[in-house]
C-alpha positions in Angstrom: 206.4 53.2 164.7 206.5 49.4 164.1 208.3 48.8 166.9 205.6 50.5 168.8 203.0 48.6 166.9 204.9 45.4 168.2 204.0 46.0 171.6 200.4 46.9 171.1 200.2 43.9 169.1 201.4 42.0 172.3 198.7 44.0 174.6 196.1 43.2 172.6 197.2 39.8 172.5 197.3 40.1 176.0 194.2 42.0 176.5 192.0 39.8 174.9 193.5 36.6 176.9 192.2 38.3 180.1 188.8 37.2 180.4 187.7 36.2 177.0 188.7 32.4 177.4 186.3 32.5 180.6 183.6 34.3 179.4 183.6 31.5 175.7 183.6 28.7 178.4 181.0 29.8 180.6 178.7 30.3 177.5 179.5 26.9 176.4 178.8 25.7 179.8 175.5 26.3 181.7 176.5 27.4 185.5 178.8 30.9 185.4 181.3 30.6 188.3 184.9 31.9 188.7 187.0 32.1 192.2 188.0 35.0 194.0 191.7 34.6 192.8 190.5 34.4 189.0 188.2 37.5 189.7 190.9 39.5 191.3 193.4 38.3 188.2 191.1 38.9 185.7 190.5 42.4 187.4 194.6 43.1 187.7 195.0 41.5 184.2 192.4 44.5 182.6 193.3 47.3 184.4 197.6 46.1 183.8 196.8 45.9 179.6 194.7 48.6 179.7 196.7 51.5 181.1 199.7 49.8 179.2 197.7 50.5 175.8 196.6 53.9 177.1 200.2 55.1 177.9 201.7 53.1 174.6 198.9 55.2 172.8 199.7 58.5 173.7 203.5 57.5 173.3 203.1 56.6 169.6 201.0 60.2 169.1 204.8 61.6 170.9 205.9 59.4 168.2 204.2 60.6 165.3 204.7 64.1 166.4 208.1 63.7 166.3 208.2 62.5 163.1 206.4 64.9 161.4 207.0 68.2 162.7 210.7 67.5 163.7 212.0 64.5 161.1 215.4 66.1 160.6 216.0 65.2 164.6 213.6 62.0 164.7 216.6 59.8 164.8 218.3 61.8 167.8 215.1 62.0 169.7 213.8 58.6 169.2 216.6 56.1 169.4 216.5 53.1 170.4 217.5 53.6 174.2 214.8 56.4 174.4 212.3 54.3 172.8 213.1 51.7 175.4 212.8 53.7 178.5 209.7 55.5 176.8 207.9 51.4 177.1 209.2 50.9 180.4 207.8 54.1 182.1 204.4 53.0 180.0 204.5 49.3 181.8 205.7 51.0 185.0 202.8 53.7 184.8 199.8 50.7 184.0 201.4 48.6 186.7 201.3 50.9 189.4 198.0 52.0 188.3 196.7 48.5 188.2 198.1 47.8 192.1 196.1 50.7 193.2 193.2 49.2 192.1 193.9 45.6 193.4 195.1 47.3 196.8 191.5 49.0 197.3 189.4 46.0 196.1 191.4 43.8 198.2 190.0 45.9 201.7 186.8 45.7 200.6 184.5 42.8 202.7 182.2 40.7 200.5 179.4 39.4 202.6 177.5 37.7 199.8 175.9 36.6 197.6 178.5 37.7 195.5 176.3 37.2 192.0 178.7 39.5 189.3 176.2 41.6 187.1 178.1 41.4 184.4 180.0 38.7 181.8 183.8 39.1 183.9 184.9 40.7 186.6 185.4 44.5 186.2 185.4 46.9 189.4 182.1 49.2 189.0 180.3 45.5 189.1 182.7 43.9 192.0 182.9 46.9 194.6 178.7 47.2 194.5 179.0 42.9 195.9 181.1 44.9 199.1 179.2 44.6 202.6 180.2 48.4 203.3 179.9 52.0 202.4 181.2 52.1 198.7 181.0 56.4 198.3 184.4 56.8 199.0 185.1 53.6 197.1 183.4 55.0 194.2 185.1 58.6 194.5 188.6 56.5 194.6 187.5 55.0 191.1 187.1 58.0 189.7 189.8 60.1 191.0 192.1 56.8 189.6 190.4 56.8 186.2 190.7 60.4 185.3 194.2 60.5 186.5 195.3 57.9 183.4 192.6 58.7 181.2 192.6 62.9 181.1 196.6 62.8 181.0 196.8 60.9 177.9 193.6 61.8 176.1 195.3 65.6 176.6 198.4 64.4 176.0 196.7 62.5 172.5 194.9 66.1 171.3 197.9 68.3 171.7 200.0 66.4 169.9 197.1 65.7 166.9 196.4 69.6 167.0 200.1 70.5 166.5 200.4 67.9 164.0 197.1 68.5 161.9 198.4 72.4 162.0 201.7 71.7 160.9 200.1 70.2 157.4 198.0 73.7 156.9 199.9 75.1 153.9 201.9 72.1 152.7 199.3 68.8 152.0 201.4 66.9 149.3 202.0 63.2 148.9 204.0 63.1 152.0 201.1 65.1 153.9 198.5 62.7 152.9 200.8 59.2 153.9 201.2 61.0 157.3 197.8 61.6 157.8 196.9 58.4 156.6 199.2 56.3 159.2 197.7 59.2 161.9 194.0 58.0 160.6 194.0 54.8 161.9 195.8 55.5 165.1 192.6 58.1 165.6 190.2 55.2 165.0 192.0 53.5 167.2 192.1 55.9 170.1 188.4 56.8 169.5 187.3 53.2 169.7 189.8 53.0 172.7 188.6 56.2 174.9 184.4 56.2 174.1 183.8 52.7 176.1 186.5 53.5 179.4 184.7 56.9 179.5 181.5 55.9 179.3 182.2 53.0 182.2 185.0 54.2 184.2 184.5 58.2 184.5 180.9 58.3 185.8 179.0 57.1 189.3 177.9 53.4 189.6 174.9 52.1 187.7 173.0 49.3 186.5 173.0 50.0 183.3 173.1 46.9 180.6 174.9 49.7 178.4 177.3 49.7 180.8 177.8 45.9 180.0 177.9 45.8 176.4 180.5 48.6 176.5 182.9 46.4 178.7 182.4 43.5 176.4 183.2 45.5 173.4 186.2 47.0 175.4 188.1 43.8 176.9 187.1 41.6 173.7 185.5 43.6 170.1 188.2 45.9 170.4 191.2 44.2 170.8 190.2 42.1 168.3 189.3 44.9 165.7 192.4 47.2 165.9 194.7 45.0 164.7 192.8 44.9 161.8 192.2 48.8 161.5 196.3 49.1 161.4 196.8 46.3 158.9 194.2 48.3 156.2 196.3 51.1 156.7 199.6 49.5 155.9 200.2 51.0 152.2 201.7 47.1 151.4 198.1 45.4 152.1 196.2 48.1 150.1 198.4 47.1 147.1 197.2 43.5 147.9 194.0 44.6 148.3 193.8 46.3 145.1 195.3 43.5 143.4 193.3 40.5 144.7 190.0 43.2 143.8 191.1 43.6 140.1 191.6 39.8 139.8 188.2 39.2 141.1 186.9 41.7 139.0 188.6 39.9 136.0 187.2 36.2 137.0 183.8 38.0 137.3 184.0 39.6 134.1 182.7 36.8 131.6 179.7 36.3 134.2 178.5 39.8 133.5 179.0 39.4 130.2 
């Protein structure tokens, strides 16, 4: 699991670098203009980190799955080479997926003025700049999209309903910690899969919705998550817990 974790530490990481340093300095700044290079990096660069925390997702639900219906083969199942090739076909997976996108954004003419409707450069916003008939474009997007989003979302639910059945008749201590550490991944994947699908698995639009759910996307949530997995870490509750009943204590002769 923590090794896991180490890698979607390094995609957010990752993630958030992609068109958050831009997007700070243009606010800072009063003109708003990037290069065709930077868009088309900054569009790679999204939909590379993206998939990869998609795939790495679904491969910790695998994970957990493992773990809790199967722990007296965990070891066998999960070593370290399979855990390895598991990452590789995830980075494999995003990149090919993120080449796709490049490859048909790349054939597209742009005529001007190219003025991007939104805060970076994301492909519902970029393809409606192109000087030519975007339907099929825009079919492409979504035949893309909902191959690596339904996969893993369905991928995600059977393993949560198989899991969340197993615990039906036995919820002890160990139940409750293994839901607990499934919690957070939940939150995570919820937080993950509401703003794609709400940009990437629908027609075109206007919308300034559309924006704010990209911004949360690419730089609210990369930046939350982290934290969502830290407060679940049973080490930083007893911190927690600790540094509340010290305040409590320093607070006491005030109330009084």
């Amino acid at each position: 699991m923590y090794f896991f974790l180490a890698n979607l530490s390094i995609i957010y990481m990752s993630l958030g670098s992609v068109a958050a340093p831009k997007l700070v300095t243009n606010l800072l700044k009063s003109g708003s203009v990037i290069s065709y290079g930077g868009c088309m990096a900054q569009l790679f660069g999204l939909h590379l980190f993206g998939g990869a925390e998609m795939f790495v997702l679904t491969l910790m639900a695998y994970d957990r799955y493992v773990a809790i219906c199967q722990p007296l083969r965990y070891t066998a199942i999960m070593d370290r080479q399979r855990c390895f090739s598991l990452l590789i076909f995830c980075w494999t997976g995003a990149f090919i997926h993120s080449t796709v996108q490049m490859v048909v954004i790349a054939k597209l003419p742009f005529c001007g003025p190219n003025e991007l409707d939104n805060f970076f450069c994301d492909i519902p916003q970029v393809i409606q700049l192109a000087c030519a008939e975007i339907y099929v474009v825009e079919k492409l997007k979504l035949v893309s999209g909902g191959l690596i989003t339904l996969p893993n979302c369905l991928t995600l639910l059977v393993s949560y309903v198989i899991i969340l059945a197993s615990f039906c008749g036995h919820f002890g201590k160990g139940g409750r910690k293994a839901l607990s550490t499934c919690s957070s991944h939940l939150m995570v994947v919820g937080l993950l899969y509401g703003p794609v699908a709400f940009v990437y698995l629908k027609p075109f639009s206007d919308s300034q919705v559309d924006k704010m759910a990209s911004v949360f996307y690419m730089v609210v949530i990369p930046a939350l998550n982290p934290l969502i997995y830290t407060l679940s870490n049973q080490e930083m509750k007893g911190a927690m817990r600790k540094l509340n009943d010290k305040c409590q204590l320093l607070l006491l002769p005030y109330r009084e």
